[in-house]
Structures are given as C-alpha cells and as structure tokens.
C-alpha positions in Angstrom: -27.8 35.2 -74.6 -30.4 33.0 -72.9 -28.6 29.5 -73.9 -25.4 31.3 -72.5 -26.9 32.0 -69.1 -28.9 28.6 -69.4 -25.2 26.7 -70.1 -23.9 28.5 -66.9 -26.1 28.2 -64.5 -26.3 24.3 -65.6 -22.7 24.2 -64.9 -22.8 25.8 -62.0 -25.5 23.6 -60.5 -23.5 19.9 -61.5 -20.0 21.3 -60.1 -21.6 22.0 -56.9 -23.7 18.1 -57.2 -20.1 17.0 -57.5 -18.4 19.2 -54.6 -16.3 20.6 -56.9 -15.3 24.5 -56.1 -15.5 26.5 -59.5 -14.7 30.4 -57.9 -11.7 32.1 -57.6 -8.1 30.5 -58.2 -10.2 27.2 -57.0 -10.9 26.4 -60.4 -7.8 26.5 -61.7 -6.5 23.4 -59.0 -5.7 20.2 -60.9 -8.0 17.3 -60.9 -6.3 14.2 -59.5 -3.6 15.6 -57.5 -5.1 19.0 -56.0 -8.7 17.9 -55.9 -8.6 14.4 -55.0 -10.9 12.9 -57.2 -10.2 9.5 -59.9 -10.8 9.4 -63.2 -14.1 8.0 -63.2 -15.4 10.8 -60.9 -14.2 13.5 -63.6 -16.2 11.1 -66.2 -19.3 11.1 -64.4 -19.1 15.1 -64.2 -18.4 14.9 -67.8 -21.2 12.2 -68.6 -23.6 14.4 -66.4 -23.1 18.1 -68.1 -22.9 16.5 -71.7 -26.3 15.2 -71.0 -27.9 18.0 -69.0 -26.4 20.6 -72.5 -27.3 17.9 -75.3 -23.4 18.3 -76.2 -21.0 15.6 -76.8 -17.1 15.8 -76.1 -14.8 14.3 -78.5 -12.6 12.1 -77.1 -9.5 14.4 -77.6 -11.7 17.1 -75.8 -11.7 14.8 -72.7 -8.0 14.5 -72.3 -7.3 17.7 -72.7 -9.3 18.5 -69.2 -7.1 19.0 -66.4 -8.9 21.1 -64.5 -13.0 22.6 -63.6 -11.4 25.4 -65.6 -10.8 23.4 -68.3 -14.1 22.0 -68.6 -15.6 24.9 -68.5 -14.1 25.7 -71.3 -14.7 22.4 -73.0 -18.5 23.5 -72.7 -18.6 27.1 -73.6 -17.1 26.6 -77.1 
C-alpha cells in the first residue's frame, strides 16, 4: 500500500515539474496535438519518472503512450 501511495505522489509531483495537467478529462488530452509538447519533452518526463520509481519501460511500452493517462498506466502495472 505504501509503494502505491509512494508511486503516486511521485507522479504527481514530475507531471506538475513538467506543466502537465493530470485531473479530470485533462488527462486524457493527447500529447503532441492537444498538449503541445515534442517528442523529446514526453521522453524527458519518461526518463525522469523511470528514474525517480527505479522502473524501466520497454521500448514497446513507450510507443504505446499517447497520453498523461497513458503513462500513468505504463507506471502503475
């Protein structure tokens, strides 16, 4: 239960380094076209929460994410 509160709040606290709104329907915009952000600013929030959780994303993982719901979901599993 600890790690899972621990994982949240670390995610939390790097979307909102990044600007990124993670409430409500905002979560669900697209990267790219309804957040304007470039592909190396989704990598850096990637590179940033896989070293804050000790957790490494396979490669297929990372194109798979779409949106801040999706990596969310990327580091809960």
């Amino acid at each position: 239960m600890k790690s899972r509160i621990r994982k949240s709040r670390i995610l939390i606290s790097v979307f909102r380094e990044f600007g990124i709104p993670i409430t409500g329907k905002r979560k669900q915009k697209q990267f790219y076209s309804e957040i304007p952000v470039d592909k190396f600013y989704v990598e850096g929030i990637l590179f940033e929460l896989e070293c804050r959780l000790g957790v490494l994303l396979e490669e297929e993982d990372n194109k798979k994410i779409h949106s801040p719901l999706d990596v969310i979901r990327s580091f809960k599993d």
